[in-house]
C-alpha positions in Angstrom: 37.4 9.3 2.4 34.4 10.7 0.3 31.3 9.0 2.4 28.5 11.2 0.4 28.1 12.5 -3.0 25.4 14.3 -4.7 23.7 13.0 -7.6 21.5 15.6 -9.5 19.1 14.4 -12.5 17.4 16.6 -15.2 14.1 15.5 -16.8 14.7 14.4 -20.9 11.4 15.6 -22.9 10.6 18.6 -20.7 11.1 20.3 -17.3 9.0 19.0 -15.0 9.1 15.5 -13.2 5.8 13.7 -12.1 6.1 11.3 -9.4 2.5 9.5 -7.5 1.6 10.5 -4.1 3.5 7.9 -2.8 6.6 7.0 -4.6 9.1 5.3 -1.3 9.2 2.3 -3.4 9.4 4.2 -6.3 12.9 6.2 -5.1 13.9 3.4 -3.8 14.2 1.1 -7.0 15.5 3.8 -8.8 18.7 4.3 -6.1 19.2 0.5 -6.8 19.2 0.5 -9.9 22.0 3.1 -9.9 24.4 0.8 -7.5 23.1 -2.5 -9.4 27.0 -2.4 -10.9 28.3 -0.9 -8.2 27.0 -3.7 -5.4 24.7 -1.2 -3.9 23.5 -4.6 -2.2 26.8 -6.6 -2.0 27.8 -6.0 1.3 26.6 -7.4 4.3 26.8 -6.6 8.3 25.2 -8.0 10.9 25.7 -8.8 14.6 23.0 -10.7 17.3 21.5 -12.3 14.1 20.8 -8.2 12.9 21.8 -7.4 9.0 22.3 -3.9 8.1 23.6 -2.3 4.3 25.5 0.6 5.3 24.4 3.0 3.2 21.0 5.6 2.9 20.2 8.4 0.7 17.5 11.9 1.0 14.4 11.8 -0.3 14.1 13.9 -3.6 15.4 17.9 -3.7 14.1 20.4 -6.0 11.5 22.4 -6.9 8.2 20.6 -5.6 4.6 21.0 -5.9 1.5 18.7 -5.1 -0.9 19.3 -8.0 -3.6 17.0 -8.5 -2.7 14.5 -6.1 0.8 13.8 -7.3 4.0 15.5 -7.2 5.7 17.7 -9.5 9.2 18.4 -9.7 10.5 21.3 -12.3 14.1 21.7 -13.6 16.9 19.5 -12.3 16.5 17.2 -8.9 19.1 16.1 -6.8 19.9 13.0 -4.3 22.3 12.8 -1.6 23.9 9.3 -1.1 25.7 8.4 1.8 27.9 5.5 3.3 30.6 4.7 6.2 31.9 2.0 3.9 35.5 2.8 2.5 35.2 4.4 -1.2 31.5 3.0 -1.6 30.1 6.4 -2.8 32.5 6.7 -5.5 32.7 2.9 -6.8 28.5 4.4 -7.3 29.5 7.2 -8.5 31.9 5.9 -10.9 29.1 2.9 -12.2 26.4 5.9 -12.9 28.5 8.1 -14.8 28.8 5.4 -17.4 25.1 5.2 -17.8 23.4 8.6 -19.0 20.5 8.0 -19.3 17.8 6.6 -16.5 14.1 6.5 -15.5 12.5 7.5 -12.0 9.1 6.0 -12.3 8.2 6.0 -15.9 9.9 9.6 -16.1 13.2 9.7 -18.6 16.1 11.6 -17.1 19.6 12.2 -17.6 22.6 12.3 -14.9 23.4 16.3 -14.9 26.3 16.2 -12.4 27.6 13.9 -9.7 30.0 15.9 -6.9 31.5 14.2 -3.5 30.1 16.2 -0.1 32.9 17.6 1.7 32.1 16.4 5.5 31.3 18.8 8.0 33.5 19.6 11.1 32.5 17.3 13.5 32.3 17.9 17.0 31.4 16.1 20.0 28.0 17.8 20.5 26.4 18.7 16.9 22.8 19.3 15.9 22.0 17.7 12.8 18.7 18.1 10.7 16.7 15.2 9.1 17.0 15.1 5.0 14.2 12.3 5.2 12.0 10.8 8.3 13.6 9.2 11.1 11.7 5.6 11.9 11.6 3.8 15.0 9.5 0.9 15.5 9.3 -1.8 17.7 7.0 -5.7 16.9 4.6 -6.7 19.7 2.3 -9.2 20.4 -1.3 -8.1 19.5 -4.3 -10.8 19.6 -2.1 -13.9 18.5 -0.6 -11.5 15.8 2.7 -9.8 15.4 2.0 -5.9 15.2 4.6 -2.9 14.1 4.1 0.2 16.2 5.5 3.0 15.3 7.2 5.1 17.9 7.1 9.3 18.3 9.6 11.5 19.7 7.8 12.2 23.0 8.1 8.4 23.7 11.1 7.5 26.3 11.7 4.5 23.9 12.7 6.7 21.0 15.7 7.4 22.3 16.6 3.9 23.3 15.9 2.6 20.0 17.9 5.2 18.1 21.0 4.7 20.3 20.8 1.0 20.1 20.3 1.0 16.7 23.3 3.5 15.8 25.9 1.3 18.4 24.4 -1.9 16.8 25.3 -0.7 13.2 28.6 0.6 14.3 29.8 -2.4 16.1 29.1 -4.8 13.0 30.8 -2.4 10.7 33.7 -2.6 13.1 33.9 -5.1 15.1 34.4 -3.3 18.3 34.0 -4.0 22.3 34.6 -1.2 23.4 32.8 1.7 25.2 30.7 3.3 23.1 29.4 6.6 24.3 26.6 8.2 22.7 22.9 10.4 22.9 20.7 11.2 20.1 17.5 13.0 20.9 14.8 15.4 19.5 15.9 19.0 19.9 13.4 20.6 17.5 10.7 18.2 16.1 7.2 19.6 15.7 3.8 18.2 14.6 4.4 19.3 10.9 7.5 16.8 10.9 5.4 13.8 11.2 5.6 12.1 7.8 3.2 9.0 6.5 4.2 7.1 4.0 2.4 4.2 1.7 5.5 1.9 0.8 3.8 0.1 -2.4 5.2 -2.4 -4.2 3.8 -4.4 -7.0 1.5 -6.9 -6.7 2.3 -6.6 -2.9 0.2 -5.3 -0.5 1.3 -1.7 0.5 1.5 -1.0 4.1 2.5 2.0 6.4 5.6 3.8 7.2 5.9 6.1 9.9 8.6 9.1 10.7 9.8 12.6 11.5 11.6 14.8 10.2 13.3 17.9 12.3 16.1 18.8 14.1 18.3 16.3 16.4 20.7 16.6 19.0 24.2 14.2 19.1 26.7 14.4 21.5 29.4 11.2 22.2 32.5 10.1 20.9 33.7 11.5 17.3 33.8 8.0 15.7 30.3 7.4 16.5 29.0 10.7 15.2 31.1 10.3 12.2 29.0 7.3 11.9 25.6 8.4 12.2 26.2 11.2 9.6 27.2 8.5 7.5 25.2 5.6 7.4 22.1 7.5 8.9 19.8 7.3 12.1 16.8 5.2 12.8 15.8 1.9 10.9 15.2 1.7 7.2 18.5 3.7 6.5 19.0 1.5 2.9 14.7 2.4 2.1 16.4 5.9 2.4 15.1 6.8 6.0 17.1 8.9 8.4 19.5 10.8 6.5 21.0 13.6 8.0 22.9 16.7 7.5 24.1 19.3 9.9 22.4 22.5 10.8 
């Protein structure tokens, strides 16, 4: 099974790729509109009234500067797109490479290369490093309002919400009851790995997403690792949040 590829872009009229300050819903449209023909939405699990879509992807890769405010890529940039769901990278994969020629933003580019990502060895206790922020949040009741609140590592919750979360997913991709064994905590996660990000979309009003980045510790039962590295960590997996690669 190929669960990940890599897609990697190239800018059209010249070498450089300029994206605004905050461009989640930006990357996230564009990833969409590369599995529109390959059902990048089609497929639905859910389990105690909870819908996932198995999939997530890394924020951009490549050369990066902030200049001005915004952000500038030079040269090529590259993706990674993940998914536990049986031959749903390369059904993608296979829908892209018929299409050259895209846009990120208002920026032309062209598909340079699209490879499958040979798994790592997976182990039952693996550290694993966060390609884009890890989110956990929980809804409370604030003042006759709903509120979001965002939770940090040092939080006992964390932990909670990221196991839940992971068995969740897995037992509406499988259908499972049985004993699922699992621990995902912060190994390595400093200050600089706290990420904000403006999710604005248009003509709606833009609000606040929280995450870290960093390193993260996983030990449990194969399967369920397998899992994580797949479909990602964390909520907002298909917003391309908590993707993860091994140290």
């Amino acid at each position: 099974m190929i669960s990940r590829i890599a897609l990697e872009f190239e800018p059209i009229k010249d070498d450089s790729i300029l994206l605004p300050k905050n461009f989640v819903y930006i990357l996230q449209s564009f990833v969409y509109e590369l599995g529109r023909e390959g059902d990048l939405h089609g497929k639905i699990y859910n389990t105690n009234n909870k819908f996932y879509h198995l999939f997530t992807y890394s924020s951009i890769i490549g050369k990066h500067s902030f200049v001005n405010g915004t952000h500038l890529f030079k040269g090529p940039i590259k993706i990674y797109f993940s998914s536990p769901v049986e031959d749903f990278c390369m059904t993608v994969a296979e829908k892209v490479l018929k299409k050259s020629d895209y846009k990120i933003g208002n920026q032309a580019i062209k598909v340079k290369s699209i490879m499958p990502v040979k798994e790592p060895d997976f182990e039952e206790t693996m550290y694993f490093t966060a390609l884009s922020p890890i989110t956990v949040h929980k809804t409370i009741e604030e003042g006759g309002s709903r509120k979001t609140v965002y939770l940090n590592p040092d939080d006992p919750q964390f932990k909670e919400f990221l196991i839940k979360n992971i068995t969740s997913k897995y037992i509406a991709f499988t259908e499972t009851n049985e004993d699922l064994k699992i621990s995902i905590e912060p190994f390595k996660v400093e200050n600089k790995d706290f990420k904000i990000m403006l999710y604005e979309k248009d003509k709606e009003k833009p609000f606040v997403i929280k995450g870290w980045t960093g390193i993260y510790k996983i030990e449990g039962k194969l399967d369920l690792i397998k899992f994580a590295y797949r479909s990602g960590i964390g909520a907002r997996n298909s917003q391309g949040f908590g993707f993860i690669e091994k140290v």
